[in-house]
C-alpha positions as CSV (number, residue, x, y, z in Angstrom):
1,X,-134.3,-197.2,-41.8
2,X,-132.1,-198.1,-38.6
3,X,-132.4,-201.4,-37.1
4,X,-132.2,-203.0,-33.9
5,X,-128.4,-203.9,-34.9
6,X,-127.5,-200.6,-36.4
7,X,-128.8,-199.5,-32.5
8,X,-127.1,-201.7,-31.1
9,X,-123.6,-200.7,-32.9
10,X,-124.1,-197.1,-32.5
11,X,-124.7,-197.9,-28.4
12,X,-121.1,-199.8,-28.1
13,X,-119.2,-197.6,-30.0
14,X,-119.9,-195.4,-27.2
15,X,-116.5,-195.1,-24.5
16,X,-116.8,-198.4,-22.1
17,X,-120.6,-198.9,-23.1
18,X,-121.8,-202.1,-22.3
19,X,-124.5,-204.5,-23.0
20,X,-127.4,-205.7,-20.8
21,X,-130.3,-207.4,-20.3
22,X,-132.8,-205.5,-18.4
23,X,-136.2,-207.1,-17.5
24,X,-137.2,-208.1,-20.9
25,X,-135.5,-205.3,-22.6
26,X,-132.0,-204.7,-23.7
27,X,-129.8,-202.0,-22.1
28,X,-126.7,-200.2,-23.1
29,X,-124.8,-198.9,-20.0
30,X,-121.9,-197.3,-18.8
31,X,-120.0,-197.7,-15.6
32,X,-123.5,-199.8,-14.6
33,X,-125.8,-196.9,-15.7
34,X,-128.5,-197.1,-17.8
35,X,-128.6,-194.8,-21.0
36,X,-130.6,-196.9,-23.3
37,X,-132.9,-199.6,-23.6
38,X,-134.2,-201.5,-26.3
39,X,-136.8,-203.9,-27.0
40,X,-137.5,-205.6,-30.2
41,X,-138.7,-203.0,-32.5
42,X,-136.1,-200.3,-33.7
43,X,-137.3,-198.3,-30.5
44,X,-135.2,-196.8,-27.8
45,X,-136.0,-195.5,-24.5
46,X,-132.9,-192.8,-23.6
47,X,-131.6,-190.6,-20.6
48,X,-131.7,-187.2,-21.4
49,X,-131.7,-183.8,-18.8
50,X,-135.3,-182.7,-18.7
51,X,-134.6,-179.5,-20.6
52,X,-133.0,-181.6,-23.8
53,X,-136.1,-184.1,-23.6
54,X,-138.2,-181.4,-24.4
55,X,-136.5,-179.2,-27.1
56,X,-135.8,-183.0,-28.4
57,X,-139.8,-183.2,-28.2
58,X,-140.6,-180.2,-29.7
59,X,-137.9,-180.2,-33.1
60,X,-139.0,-184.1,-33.4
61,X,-143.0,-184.4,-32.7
62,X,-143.9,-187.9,-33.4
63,X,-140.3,-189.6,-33.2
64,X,-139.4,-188.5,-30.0
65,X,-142.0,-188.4,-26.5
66,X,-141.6,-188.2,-22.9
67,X,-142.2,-191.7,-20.9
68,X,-145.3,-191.6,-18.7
69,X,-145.4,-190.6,-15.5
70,X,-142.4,-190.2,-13.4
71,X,-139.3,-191.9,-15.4
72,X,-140.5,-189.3,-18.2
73,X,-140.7,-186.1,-16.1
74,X,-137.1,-187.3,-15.0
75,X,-135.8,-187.1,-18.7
76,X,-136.7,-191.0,-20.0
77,X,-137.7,-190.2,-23.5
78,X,-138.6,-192.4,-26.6
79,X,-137.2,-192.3,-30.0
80,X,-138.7,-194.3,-33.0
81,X,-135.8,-195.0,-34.2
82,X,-137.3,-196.3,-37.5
83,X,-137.2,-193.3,-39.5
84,X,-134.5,-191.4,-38.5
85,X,-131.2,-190.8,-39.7
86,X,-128.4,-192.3,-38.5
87,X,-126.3,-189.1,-37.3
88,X,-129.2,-187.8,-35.4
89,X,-129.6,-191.3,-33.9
90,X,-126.1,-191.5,-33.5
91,X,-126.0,-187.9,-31.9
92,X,-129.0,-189.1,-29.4
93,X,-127.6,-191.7,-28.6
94,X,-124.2,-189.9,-27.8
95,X,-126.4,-187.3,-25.4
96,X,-127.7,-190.4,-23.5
97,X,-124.6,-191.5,-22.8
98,X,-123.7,-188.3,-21.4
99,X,-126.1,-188.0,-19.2
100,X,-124.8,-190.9,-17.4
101,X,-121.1,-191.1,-18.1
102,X,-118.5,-190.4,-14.8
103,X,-117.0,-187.3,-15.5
104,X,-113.5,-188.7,-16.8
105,X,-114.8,-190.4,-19.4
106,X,-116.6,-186.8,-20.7
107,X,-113.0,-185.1,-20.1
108,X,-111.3,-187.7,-22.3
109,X,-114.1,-187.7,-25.1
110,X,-113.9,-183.7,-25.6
């Protein structure tokens, strides 16, 4: 079972990722740019393109879920973390942070 700081470690591992607070959550950013935010709970909200959010939803129903409303329809998904592995995590985590990442940094992880 991941934990918030098992979250937390796979986030900063990420090229130039940084923390943040972020209302009363946590957020993991690059370059200023929100990925992922976390709250208490080993529970992540992550940037993904639209069209990853929902092959995401559909190989993981119950783990993984569209926000509501608008943030959701533009790619904020969910991800109980809780009982997932940690390379899939790890892997989720790594398409977030894509998603957002400048362009060099995606040149120089490849």
């Amino acid at each position: 079972m991941l934990t918030c700081d098992d979250i937390r470690r796979l986030a900063l591992a990420l090229p130039e990722a940084h923390e943040a607070p972020h209302f009363e959550a946590t957020s993991f950013r690059v370059k200023g740019k929100i990925f992922c935010t976390m709250g208490d709970a080993p529970r992540v909200t992550l940037k993904f393109d639209p069209e990853d959010q929902h092959n995401l939803v559909q190989a993981h129903p119950g783990a993984v879920a569209p926000v509501d409303g608008y943030w959701g329809r533009s790619g904020w998904t969910t991800v109980d973390c809780a009982g997932l592995e940690e390379g899939l995590a790890a892997d989720l985590m790594r398409m977030a942070w894509a998603r957002v990442a400048p362009k060099r940094l995606l040149k120089a992880g490849s």
